[in-house]
C-alpha positions as CSV (number, residue, x, y, z in Angstrom):
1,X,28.3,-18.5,15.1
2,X,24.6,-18.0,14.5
3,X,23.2,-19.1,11.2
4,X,21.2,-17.2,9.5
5,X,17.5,-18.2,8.6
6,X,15.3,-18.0,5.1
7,X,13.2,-15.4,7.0
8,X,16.6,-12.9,8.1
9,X,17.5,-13.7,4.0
10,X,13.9,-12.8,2.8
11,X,13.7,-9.1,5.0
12,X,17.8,-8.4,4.3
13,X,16.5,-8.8,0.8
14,X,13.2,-7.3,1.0
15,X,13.2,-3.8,-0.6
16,X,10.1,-2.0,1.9
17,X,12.5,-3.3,5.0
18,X,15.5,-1.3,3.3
19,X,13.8,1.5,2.8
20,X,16.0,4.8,2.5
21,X,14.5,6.9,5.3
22,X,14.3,9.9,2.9
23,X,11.8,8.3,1.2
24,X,9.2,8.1,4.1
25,X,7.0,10.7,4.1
26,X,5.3,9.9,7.8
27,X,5.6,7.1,10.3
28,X,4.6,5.8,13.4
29,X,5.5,3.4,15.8
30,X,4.8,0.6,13.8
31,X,4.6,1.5,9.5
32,X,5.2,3.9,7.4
33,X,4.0,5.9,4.0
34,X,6.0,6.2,0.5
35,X,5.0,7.7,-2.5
36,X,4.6,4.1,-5.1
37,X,7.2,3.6,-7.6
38,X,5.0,2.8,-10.2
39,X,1.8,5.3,-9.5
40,X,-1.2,4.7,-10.7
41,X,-2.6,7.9,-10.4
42,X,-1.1,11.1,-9.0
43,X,-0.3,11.1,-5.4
44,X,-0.7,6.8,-5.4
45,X,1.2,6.2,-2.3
46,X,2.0,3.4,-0.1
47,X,1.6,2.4,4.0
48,X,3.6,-0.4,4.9
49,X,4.3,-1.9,8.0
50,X,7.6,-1.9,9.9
51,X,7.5,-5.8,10.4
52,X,8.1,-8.2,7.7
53,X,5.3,-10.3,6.9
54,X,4.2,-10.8,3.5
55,X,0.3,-10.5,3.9
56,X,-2.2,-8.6,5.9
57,X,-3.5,-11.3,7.5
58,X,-0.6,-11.8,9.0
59,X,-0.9,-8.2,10.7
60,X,-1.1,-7.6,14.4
61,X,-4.3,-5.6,15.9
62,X,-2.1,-3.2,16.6
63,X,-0.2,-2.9,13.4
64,X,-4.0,-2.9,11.6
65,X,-4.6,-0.2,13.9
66,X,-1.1,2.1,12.8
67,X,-1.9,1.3,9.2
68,X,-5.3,2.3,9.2
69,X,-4.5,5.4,11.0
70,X,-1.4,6.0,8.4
71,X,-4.0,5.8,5.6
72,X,-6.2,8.2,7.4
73,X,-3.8,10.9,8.0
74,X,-2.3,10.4,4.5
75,X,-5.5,10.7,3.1
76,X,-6.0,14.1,4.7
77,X,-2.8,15.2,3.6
78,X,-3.5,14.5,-0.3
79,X,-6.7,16.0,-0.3
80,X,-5.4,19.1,1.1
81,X,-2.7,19.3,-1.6
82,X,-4.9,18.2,-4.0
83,X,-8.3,19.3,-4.5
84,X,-8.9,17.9,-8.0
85,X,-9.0,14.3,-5.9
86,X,-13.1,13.2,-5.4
87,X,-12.5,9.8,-4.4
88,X,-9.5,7.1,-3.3
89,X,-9.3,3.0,-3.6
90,X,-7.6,1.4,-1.2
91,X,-6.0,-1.9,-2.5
92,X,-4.0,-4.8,-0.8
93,X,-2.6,-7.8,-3.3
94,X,-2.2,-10.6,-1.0
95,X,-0.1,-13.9,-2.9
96,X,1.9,-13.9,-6.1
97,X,-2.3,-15.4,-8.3
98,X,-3.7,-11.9,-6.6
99,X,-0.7,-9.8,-8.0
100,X,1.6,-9.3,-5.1
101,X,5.0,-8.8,-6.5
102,X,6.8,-7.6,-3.1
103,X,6.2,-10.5,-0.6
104,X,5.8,-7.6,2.2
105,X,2.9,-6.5,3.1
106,X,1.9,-2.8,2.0
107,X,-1.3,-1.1,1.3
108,X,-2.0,0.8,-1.8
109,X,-3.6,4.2,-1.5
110,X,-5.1,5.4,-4.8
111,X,-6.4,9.3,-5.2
112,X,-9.0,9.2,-8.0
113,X,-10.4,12.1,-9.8
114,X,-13.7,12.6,-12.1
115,X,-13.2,11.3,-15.7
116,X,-9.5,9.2,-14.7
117,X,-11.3,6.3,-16.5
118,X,-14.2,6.3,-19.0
119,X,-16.7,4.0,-16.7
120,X,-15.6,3.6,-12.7
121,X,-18.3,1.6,-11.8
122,X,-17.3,-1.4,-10.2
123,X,-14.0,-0.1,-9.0
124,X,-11.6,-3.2,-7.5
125,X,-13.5,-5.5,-9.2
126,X,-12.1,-4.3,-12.5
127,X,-9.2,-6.5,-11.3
128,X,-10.7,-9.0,-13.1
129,X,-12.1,-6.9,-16.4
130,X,-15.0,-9.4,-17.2
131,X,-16.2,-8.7,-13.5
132,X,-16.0,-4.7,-13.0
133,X,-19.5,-4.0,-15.0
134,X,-22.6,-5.3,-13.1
């Protein structure tokens, strides 16, 4: 009898590695895109790779490489379904003091349109308010 581990608990848990397939909207060999639960904005969607591990850093060159093409081609895809879009911010929250509430990793991709916010300057650094004006 084999026993299981605290990493096969964590992934049988882990909602991105029980993801219903209907929910992806493309894939390769090694991640995949979903619309985000909680959107931002409109079209706020999610790559994600296919093996558990809880931060980027932990990421293969190859499954950098299959993410950053997934975040091209989705890219492409919202803009051509969306023309109101004039920019994106791509976002990764990497331990629980940086915001990361699923303990897998997955890249945020964030359409942005003129006049979503009053002043965008500064961008990700508005993750820490006092910061995002310089």
């Amino acid at each position: 009898m084999e026993r299981s581990t605290s990493k096969d608990n964590a992934k049988s848990a882990c909602l991105f590695c029980n993801i219903p397939t209907e929910r992806i909207i493309e894939e390769n060999e090694l991640a995949y895109v979903i619309e985000d639960n909680f959107p931002v904005t409109e079209k706020h969607t999610l790559v994600i790779p296919k093996r558990h591990v809880s931060s980027y850093f932990e990421l293969t060159e190859e499954e950098v490489i299959a993410c950053d093409s997934l975040l091209e081609k989705n890219k492409d895809r919202i803009l051509i379904t969306d023309s109101s879009i004039s920019g994106f911010n791509i976002g990764i929250n990497i331990g629980e003091d940086a915001g990361q509430t699923i303990f897998h990793c997955h890249i945020h991709l964030i359409p942005r349109r003129k006049g979503d916010v009053i002043n965008p300057k500064g961008g990700v650094r508005g993750v820490i308010p006092s910061k995002q004006s310089y």
